[in-house]
C-alpha positions in Angstrom: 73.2 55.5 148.6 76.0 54.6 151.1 76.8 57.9 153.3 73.6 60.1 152.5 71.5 61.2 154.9 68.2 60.3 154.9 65.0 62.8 155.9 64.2 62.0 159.0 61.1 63.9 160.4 60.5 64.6 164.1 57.4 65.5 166.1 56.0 65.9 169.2 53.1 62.9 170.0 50.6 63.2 172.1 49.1 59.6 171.4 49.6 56.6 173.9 50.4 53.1 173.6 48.6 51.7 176.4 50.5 48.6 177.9 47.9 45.6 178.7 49.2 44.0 181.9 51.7 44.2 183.9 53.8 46.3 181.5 53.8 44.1 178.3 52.1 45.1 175.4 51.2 42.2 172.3 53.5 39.9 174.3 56.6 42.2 174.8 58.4 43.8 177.7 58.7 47.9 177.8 61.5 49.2 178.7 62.2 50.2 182.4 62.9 54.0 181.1 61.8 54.3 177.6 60.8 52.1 174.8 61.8 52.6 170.9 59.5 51.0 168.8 60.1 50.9 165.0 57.3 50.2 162.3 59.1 48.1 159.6 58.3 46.4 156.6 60.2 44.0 154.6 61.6 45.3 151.4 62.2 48.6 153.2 66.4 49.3 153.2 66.3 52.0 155.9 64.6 50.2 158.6 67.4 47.3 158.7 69.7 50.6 159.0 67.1 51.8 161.5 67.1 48.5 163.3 70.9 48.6 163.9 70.9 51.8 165.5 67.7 51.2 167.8 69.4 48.2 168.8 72.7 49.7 169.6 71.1 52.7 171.4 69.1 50.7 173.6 72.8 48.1 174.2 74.3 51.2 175.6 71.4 53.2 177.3 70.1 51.4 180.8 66.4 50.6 181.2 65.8 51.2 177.2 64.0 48.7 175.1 63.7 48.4 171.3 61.1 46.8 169.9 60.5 46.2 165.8 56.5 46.5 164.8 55.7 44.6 161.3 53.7 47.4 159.8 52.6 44.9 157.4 51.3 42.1 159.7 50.1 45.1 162.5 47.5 47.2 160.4 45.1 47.4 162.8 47.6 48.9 164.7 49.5 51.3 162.0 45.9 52.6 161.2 45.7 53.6 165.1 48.8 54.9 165.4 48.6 57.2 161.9 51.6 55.4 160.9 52.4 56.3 156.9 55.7 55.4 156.2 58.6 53.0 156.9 60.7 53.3 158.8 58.5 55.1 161.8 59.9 54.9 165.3 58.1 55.9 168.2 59.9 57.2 171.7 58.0 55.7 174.4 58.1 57.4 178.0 58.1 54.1 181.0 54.2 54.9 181.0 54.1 53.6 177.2 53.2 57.4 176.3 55.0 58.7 173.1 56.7 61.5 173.5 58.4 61.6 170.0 57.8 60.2 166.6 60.0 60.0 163.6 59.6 59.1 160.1 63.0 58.1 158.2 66.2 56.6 158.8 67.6 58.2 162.5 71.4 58.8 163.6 72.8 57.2 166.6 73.2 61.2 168.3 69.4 61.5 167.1 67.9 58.9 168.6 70.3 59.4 172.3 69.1 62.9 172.3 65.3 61.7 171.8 65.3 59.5 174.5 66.0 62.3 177.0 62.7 63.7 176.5 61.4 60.6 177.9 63.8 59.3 180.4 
């Protein structure tokens, strides 16, 4: 529905995605700052919602990444990560810790706001 809000829920994370290299993690550059990573799937409306956002955030912030996880090709890694639902994004510190998760379909202000916990 066009306009409606969507329930977006936000927690604290103490997990870590641990970057392999020299700050690359499954083939993919973090973000100088921070990283926003977003568990997708296909036939899931919000997260193309979700994607324009991220992308637009990370356009306009310096040093910030996005990066778009399919959940469905990545269990291994959605069972590690405890991740339930679609869209999930994930506000990586320049460490690759996560410092905020989020379930639902974010706002622009939202996801600016999150990233200053971890810039």
């Amino acid at each position: 529905m066009p306009g409606r809000e969507a329930d977006v829920r936000i927690r604290d994370a103490g997990d870590r995605i641990d970057p392999s290299g020299n700050g690359t993690w499954e083939g993919r550059e973090l973000g100088r700052r921070a990283t926003l990573v977003q568990f997708s799937s296909a036939f899931c409306q919000p997260c193309r919602a979700t994607r324009r956002v991220l992308a637009e955030v990370a356009a306009i912030v310096p040093g910030v990444s996005h990066m778009e996880i399919d959940a469905e090709a990545e269990l291994d890694l959605v069972r590690e990560l405890d991740i339930l639902k679609t869209p999930t994004v994930l506000v990586l510190d320049a460490e690759g810790r996560t410092v905020l998760r989020a379930t639902g379909q974010p706002r622009k202000a939202d996801v600016i706001a999150a990233l200053g916990r971890a810039v």
